[in-house]
mmCIF file as gemmi writes it, N, C-alpha and C atoms, coordinates in Angstrom:
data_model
loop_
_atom_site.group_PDB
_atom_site.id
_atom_site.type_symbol
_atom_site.label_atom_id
_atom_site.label_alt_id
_atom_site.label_comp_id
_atom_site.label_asym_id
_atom_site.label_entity_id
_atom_site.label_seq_id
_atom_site.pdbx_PDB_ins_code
_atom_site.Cartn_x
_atom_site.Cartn_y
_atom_site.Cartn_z
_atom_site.occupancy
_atom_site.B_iso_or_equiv
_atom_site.pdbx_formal_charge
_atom_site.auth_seq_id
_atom_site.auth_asym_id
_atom_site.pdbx_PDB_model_num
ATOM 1 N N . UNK Axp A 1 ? -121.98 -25.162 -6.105 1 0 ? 1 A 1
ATOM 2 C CA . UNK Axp A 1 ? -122.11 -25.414 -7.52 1 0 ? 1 A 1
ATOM 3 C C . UNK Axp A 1 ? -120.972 -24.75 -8.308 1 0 ? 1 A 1
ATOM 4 N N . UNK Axp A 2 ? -120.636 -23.706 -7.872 1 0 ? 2 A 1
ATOM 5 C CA . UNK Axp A 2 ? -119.186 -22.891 -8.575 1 0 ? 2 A 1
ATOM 6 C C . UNK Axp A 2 ? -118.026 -23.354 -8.505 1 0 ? 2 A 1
ATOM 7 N N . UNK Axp A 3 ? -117.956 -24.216 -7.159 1 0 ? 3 A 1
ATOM 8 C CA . UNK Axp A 3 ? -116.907 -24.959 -7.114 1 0 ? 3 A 1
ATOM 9 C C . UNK Axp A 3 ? -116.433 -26.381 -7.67 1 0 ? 3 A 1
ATOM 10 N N . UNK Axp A 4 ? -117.488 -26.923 -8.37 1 0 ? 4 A 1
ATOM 11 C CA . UNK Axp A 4 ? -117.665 -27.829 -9.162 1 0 ? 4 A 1
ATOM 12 C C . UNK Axp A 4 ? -117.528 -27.376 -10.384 1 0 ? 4 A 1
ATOM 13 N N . UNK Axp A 5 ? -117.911 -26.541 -10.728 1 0 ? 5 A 1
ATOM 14 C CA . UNK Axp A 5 ? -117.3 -25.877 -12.196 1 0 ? 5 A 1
ATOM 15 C C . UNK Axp A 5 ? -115.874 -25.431 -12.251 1 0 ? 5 A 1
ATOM 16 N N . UNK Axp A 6 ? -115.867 -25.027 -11.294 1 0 ? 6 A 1
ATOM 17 C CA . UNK Axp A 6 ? -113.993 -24.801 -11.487 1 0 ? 6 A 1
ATOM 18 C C . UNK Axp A 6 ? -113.305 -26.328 -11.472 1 0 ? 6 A 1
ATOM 19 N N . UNK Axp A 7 ? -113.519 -27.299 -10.644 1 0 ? 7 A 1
ATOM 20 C CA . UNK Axp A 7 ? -113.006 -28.319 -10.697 1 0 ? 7 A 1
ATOM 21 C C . UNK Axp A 7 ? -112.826 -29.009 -11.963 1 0 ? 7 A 1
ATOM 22 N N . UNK Axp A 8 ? -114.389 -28.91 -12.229 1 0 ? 8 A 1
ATOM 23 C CA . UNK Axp A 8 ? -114.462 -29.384 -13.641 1 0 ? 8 A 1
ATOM 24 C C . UNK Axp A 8 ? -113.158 -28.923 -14.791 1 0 ? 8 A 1
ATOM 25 N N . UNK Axp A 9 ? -113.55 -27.561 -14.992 1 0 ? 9 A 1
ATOM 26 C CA . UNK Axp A 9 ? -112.516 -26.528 -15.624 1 0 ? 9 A 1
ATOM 27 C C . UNK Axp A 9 ? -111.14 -26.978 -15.587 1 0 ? 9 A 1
ATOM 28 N N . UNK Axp A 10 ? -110.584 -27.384 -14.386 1 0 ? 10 A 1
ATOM 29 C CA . UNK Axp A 10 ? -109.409 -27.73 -14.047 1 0 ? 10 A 1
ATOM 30 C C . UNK Axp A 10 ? -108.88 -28.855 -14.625 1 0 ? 10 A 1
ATOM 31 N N . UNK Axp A 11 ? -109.986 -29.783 -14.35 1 0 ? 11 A 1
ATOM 32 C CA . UNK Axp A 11 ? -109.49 -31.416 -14.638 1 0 ? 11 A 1
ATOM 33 C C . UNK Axp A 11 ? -109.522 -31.376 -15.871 1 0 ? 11 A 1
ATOM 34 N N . UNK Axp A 12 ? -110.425 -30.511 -17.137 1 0 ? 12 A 1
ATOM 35 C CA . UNK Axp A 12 ? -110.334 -30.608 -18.522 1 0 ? 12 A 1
ATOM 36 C C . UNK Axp A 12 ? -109.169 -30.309 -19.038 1 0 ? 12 A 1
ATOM 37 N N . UNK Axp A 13 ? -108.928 -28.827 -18.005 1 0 ? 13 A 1
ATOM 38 C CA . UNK Axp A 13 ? -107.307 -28.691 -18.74 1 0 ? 13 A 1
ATOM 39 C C . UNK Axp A 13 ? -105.983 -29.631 -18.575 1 0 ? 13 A 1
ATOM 40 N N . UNK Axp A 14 ? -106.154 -29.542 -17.591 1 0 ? 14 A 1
ATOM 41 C CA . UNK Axp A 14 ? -105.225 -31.252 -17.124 1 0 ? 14 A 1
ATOM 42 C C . UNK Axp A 14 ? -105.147 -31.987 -18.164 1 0 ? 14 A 1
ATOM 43 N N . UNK Axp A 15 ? -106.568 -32.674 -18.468 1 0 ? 15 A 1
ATOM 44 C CA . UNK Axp A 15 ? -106.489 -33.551 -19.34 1 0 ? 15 A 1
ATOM 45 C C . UNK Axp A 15 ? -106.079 -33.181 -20.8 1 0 ? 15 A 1
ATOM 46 N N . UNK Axp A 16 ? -105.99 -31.958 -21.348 1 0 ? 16 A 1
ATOM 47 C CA . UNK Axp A 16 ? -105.641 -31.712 -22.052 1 0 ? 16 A 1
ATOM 48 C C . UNK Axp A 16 ? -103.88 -32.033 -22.388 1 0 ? 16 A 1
ATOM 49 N N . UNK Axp A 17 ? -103.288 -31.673 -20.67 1 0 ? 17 A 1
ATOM 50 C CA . UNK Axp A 17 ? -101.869 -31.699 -20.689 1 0 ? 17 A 1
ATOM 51 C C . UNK Axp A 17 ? -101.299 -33.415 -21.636 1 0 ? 17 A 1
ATOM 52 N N . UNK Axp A 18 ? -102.435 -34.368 -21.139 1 0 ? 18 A 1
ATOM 53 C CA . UNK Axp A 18 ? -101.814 -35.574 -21.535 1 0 ? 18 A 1
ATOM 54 C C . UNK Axp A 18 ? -102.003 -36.301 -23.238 1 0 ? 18 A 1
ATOM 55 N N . UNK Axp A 19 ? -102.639 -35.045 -23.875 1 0 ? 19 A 1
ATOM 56 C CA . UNK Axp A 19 ? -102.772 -35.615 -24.939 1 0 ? 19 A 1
ATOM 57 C C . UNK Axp A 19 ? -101.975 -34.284 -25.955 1 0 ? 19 A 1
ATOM 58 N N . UNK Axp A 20 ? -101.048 -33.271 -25.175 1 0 ? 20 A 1
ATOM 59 C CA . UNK Axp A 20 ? -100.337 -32.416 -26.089 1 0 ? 20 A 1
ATOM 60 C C . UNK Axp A 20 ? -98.786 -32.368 -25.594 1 0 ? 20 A 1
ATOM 61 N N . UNK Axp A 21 ? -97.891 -32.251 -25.993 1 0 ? 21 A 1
ATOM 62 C CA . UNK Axp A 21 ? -96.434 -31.82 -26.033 1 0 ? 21 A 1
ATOM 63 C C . UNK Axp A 21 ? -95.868 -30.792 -26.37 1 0 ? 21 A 1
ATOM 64 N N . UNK Axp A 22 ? -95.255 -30.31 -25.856 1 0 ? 22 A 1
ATOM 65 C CA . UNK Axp A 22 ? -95.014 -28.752 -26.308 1 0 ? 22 A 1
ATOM 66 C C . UNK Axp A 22 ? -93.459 -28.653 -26.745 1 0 ? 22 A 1
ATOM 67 N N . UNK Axp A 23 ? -92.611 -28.171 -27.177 1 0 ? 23 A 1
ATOM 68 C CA . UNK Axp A 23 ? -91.493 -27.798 -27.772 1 0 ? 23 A 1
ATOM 69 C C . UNK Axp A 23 ? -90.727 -26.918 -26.278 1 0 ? 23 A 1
ATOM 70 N N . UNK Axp A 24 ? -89.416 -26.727 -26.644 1 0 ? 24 A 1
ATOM 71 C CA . UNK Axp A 24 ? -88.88 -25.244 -25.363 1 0 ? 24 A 1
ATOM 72 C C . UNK Axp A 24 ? -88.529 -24.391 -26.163 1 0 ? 24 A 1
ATOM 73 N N . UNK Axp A 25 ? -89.77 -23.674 -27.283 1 0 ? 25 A 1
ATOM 74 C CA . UNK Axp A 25 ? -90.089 -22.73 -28.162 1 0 ? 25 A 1
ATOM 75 C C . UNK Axp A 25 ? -91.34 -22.282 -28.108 1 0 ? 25 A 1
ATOM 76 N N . UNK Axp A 26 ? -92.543 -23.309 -27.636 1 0 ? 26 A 1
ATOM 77 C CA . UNK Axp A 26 ? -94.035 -22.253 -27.291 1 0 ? 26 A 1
ATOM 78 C C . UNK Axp A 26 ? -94.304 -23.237 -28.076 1 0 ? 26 A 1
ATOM 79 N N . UNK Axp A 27 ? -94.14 -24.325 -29.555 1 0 ? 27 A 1
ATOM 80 C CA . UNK Axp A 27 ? -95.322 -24.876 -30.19 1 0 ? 27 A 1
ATOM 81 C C . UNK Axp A 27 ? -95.639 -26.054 -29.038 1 0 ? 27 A 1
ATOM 82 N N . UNK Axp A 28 ? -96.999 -26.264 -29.518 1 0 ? 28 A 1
ATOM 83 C CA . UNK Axp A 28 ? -97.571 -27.892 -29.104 1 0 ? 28 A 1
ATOM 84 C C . UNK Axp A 28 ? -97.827 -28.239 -30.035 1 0 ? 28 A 1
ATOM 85 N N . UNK Axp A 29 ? -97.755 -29.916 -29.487 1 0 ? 29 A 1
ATOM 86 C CA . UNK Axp A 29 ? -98.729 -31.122 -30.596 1 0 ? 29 A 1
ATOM 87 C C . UNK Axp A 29 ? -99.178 -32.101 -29.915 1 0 ? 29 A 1
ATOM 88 N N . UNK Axp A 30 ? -100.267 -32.569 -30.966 1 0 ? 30 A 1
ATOM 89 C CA . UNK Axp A 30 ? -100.967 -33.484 -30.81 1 0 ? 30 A 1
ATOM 90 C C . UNK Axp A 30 ? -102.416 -32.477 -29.743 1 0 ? 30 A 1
ATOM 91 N N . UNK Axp A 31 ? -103.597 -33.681 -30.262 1 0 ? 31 A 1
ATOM 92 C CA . UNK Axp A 31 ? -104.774 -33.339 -30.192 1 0 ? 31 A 1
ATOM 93 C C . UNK Axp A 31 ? -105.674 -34.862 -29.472 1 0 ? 31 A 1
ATOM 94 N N . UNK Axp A 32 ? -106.643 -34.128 -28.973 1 0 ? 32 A 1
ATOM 95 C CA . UNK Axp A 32 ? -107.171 -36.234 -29.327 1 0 ? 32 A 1
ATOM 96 C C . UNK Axp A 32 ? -107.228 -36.92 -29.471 1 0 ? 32 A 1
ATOM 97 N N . UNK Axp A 33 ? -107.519 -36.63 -31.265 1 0 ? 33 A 1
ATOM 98 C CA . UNK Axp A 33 ? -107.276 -38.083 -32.257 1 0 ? 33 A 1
ATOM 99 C C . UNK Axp A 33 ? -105.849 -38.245 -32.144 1 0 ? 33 A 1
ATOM 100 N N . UNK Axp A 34 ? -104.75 -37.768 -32.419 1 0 ? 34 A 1
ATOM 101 C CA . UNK Axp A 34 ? -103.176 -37.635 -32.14 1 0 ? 34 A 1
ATOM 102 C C . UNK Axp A 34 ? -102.463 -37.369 -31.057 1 0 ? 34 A 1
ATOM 103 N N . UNK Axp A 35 ? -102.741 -38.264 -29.653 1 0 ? 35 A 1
ATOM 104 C CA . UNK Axp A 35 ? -102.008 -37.924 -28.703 1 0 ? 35 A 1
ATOM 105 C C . UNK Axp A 35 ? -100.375 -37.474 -28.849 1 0 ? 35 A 1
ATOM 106 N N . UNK Axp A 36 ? -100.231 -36.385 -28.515 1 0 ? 36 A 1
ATOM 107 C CA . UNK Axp A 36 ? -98.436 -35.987 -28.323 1 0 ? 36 A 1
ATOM 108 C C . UNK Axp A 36 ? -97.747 -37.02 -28.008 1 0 ? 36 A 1
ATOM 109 N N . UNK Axp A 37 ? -98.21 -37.782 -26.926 1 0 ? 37 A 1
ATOM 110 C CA . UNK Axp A 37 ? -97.255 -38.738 -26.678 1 0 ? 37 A 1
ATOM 111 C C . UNK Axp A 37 ? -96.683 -39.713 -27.875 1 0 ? 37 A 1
ATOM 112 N N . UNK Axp A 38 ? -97.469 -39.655 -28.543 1 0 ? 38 A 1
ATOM 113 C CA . UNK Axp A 38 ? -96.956 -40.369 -30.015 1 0 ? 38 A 1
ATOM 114 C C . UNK Axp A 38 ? -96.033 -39.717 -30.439 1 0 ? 38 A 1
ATOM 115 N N . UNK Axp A 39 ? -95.327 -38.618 -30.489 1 0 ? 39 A 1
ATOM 116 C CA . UNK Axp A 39 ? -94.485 -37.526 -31.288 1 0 ? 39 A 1
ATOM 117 C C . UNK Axp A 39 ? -93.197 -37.461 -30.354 1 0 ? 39 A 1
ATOM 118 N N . UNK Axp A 40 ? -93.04 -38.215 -29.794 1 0 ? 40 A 1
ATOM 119 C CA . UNK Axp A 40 ? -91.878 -37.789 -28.715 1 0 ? 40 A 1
ATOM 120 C C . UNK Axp A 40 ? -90.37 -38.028 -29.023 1 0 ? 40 A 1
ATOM 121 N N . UNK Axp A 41 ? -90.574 -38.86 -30.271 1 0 ? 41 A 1
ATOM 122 C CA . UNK Axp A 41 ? -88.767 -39.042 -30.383 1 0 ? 41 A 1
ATOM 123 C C . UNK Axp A 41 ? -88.945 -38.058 -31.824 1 0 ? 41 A 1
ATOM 124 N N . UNK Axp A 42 ? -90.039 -38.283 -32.298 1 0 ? 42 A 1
ATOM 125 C CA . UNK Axp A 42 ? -89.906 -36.455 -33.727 1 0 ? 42 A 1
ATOM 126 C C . UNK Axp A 42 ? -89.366 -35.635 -32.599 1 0 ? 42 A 1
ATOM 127 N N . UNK Axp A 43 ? -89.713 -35.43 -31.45 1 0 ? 43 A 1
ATOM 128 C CA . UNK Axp A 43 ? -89.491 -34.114 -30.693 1 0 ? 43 A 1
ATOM 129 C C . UNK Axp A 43 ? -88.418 -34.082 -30.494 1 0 ? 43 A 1
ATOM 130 N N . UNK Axp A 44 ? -87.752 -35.577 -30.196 1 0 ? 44 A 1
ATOM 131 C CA . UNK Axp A 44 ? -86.581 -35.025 -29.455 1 0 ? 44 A 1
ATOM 132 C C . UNK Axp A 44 ? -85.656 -34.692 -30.926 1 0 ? 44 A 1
ATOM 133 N N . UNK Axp A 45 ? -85.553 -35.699 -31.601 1 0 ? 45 A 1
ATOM 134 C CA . UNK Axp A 45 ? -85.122 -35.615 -33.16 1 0 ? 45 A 1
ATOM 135 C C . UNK Axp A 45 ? -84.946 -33.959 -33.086 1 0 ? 45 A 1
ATOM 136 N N . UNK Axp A 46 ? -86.101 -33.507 -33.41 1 0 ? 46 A 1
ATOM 137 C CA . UNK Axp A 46 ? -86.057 -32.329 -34.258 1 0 ? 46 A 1
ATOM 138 C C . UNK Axp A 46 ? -85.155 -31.232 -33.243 1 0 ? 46 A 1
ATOM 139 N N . UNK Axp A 47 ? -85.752 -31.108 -31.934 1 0 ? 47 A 1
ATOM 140 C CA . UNK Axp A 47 ? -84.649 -30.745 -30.572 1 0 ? 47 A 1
ATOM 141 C C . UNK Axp A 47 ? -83.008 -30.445 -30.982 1 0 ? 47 A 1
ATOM 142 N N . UNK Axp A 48 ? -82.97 -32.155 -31.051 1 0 ? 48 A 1
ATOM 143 C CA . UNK Axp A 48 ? -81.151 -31.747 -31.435 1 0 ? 48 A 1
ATOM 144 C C . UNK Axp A 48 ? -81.055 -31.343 -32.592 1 0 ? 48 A 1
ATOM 145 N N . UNK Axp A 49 ? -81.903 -31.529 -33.868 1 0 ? 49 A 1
ATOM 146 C CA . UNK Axp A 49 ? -81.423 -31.01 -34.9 1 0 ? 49 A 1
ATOM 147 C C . UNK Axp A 49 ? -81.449 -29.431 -35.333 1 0 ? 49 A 1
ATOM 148 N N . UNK Axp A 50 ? -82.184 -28.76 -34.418 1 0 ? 50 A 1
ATOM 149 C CA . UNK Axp A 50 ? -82.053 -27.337 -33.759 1 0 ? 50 A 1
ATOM 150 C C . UNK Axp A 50 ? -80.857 -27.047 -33.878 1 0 ? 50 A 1
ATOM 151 N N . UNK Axp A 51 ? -80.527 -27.781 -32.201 1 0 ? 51 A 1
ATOM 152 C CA . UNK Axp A 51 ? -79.065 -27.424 -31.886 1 0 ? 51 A 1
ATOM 153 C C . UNK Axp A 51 ? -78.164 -27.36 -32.925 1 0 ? 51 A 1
ATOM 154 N N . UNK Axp A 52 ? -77.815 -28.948 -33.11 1 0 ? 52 A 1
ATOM 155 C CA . UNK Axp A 52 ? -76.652 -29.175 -34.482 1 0 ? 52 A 1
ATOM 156 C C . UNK Axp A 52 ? -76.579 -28.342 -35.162 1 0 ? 52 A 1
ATOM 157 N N . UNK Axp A 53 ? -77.095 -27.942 -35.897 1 0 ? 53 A 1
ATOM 158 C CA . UNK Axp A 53 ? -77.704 -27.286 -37.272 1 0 ? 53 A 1
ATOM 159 C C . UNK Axp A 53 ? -77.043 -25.842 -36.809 1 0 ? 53 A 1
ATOM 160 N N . UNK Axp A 54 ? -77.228 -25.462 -35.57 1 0 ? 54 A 1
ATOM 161 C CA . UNK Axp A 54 ? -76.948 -23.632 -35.184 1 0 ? 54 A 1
ATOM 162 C C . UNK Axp A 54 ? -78.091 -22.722 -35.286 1 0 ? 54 A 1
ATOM 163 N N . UNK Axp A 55 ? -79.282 -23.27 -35.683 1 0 ? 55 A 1
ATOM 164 C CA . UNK Axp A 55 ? -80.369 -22.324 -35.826 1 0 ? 55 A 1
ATOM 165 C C . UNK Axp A 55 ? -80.779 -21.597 -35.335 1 0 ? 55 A 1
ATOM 166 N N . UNK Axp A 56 ? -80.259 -20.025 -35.773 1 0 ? 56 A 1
ATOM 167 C CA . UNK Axp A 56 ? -80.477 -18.977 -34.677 1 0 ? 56 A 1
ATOM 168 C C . UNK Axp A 56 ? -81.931 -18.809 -33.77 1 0 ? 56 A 1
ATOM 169 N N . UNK Axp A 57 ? -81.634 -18.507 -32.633 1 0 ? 57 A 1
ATOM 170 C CA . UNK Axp A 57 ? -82.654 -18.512 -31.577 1 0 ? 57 A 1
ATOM 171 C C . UNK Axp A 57 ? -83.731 -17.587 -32.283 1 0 ? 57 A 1
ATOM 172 N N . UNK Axp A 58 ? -84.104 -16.635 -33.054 1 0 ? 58 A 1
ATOM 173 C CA . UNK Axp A 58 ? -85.086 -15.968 -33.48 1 0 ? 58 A 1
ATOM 174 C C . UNK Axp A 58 ? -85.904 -17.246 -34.531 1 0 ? 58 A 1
ATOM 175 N N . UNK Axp A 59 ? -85.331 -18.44 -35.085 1 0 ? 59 A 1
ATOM 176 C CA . UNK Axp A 59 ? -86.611 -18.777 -36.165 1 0 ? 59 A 1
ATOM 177 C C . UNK Axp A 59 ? -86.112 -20.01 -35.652 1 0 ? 59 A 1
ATOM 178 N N . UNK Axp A 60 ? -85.896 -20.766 -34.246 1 0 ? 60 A 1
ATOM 179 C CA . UNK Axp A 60 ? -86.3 -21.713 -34.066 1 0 ? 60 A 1
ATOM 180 C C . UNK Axp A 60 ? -87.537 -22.087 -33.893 1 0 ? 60 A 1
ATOM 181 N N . UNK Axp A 61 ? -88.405 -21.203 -33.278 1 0 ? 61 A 1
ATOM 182 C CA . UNK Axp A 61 ? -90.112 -21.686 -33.335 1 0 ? 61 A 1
ATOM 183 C C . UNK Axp A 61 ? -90.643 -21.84 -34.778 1 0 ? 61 A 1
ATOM 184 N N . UNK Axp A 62 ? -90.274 -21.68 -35.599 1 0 ? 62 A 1
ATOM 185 C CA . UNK Axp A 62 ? -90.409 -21.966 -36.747 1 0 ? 62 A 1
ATOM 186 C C . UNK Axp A 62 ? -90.061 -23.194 -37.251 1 0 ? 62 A 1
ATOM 187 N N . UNK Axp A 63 ? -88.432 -23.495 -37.158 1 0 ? 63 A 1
ATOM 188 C CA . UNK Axp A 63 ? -88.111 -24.249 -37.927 1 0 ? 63 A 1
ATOM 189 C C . UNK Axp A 63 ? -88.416 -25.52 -37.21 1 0 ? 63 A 1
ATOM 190 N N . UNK Axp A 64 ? -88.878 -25.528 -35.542 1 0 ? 64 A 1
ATOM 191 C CA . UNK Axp A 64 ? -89.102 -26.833 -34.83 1 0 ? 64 A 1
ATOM 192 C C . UNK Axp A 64 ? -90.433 -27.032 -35.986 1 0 ? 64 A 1
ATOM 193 N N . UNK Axp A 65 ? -91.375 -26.278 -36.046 1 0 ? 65 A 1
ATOM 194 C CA . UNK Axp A 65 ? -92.667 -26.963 -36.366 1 0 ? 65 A 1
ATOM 195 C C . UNK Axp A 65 ? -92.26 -27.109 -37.625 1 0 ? 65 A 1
ATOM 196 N N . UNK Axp A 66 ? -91.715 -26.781 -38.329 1 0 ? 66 A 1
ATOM 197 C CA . UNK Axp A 66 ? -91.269 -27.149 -39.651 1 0 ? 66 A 1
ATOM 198 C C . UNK Axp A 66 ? -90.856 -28.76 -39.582 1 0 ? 66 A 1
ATOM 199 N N . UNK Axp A 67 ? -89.623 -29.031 -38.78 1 0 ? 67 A 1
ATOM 200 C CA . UNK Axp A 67 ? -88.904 -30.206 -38.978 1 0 ? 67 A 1
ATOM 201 C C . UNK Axp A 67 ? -90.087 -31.165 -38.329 1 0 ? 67 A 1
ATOM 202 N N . UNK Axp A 68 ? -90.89 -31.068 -37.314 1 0 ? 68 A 1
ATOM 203 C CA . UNK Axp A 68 ? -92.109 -31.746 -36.75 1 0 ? 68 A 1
ATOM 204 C C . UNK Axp A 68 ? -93.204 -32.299 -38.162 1 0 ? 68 A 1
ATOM 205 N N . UNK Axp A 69 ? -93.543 -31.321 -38.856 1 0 ? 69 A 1
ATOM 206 C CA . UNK Axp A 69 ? -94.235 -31.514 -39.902 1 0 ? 69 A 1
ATOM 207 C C . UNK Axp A 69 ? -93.428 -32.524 -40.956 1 0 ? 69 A 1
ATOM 208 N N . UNK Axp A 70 ? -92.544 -32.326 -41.05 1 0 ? 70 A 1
ATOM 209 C CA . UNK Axp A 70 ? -91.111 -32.703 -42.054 1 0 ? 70 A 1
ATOM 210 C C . UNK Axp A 70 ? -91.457 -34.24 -41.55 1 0 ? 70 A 1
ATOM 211 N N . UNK Axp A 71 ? -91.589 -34.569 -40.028 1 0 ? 71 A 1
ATOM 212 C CA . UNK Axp A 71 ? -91.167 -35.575 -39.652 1 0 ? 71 A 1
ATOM 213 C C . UNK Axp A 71 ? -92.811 -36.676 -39.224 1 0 ? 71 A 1
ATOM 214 N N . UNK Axp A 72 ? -93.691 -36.007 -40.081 1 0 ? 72 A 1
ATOM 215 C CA . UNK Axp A 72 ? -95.031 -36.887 -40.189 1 0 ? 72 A 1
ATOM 216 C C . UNK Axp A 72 ? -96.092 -35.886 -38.876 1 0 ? 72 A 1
ATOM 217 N N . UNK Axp A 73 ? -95.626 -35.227 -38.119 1 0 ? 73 A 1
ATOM 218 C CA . UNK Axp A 73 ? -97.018 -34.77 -37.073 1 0 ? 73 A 1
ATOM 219 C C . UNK Axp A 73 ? -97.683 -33.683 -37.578 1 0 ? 73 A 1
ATOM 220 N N . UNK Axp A 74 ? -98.473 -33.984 -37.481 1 0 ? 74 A 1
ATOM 221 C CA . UNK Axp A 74 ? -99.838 -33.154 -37.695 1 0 ? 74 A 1
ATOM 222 C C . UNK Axp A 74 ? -99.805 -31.921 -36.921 1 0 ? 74 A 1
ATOM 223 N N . UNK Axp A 75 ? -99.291 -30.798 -38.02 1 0 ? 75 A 1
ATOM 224 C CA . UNK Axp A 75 ? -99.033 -29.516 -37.335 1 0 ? 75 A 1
ATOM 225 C C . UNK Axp A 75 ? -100.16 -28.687 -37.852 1 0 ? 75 A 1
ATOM 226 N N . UNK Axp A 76 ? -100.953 -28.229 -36.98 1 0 ? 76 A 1
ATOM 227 C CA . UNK Axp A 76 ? -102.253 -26.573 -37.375 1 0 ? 76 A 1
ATOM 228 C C . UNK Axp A 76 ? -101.773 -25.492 -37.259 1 0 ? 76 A 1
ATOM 229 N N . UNK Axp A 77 ? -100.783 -24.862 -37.903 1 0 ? 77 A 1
ATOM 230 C CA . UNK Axp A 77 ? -100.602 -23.78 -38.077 1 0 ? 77 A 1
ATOM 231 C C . UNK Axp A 77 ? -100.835 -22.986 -39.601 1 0 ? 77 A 1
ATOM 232 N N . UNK Axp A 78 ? -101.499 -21.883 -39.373 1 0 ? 78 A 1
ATOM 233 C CA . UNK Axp A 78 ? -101.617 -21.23 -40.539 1 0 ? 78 A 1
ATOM 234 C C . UNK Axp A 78 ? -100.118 -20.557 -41.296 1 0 ? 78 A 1
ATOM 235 N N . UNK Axp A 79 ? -99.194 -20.627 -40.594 1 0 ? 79 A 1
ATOM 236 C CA . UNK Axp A 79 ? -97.849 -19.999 -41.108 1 0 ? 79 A 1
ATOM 237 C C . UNK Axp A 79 ? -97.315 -21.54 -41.35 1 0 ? 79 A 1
ATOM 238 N N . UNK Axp A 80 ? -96.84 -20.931 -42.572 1 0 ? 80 A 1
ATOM 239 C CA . UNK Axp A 80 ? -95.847 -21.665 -43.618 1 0 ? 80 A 1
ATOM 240 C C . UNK Axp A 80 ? -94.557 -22.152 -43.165 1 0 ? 80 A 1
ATOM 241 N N . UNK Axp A 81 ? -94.054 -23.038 -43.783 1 0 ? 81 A 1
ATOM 242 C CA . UNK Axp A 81 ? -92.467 -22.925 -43.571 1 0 ? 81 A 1
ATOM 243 C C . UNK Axp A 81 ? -91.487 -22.357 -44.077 1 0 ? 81 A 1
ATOM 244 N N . UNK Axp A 82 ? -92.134 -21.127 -44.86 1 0 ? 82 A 1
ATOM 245 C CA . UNK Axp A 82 ? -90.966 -20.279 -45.52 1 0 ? 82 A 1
ATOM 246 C C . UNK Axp A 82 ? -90.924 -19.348 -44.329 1 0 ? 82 A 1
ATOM 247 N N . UNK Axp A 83 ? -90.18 -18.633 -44.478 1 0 ? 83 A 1
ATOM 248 C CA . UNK Axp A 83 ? -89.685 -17.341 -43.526 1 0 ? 83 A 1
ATOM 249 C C . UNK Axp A 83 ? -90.317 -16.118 -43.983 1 0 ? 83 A 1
């Protein structure tokens, strides 16, 4: 029976993997109702506009979910986009 709960456990998180996207900064998106996979060219978008831009490596996790939000996805974060 324990081992069926872990399985369980497992496959939920899994399934979680296919309905979120994550940044190569730590944010994710998308939820359920908003599969990530919907957000994937905002992602890449906002990605290079990182780069381009020069945005120092300390407030890129910031400014990705910023430009993500900027760019229509449904971001839950309680921090702002000011600095």
């Amino acid at each position: 029976m324990r081992k069926l709960g872990m399985v369980l456990v497992v496959m939920a998180l899994g399934a979680c993997s296919f309905v979120s996207i994550a940044d190569r900064y730590g944010n994710q998106y998308g939820d359920w109702y908003n599969p990530g996979g919907n957000f994937t060219w905002q992602l890449d978008l906002c990605q290079k506009q990182m780069e381009t831009q020069s945005v120092p490596a300390m407030d890129r996790k910031l400014a990705m979910r910023c430009c993500m939000r900027d760019h229509g996805v449904p971001v839950n974060s309680s921090v702002g986009c000011s600095a």
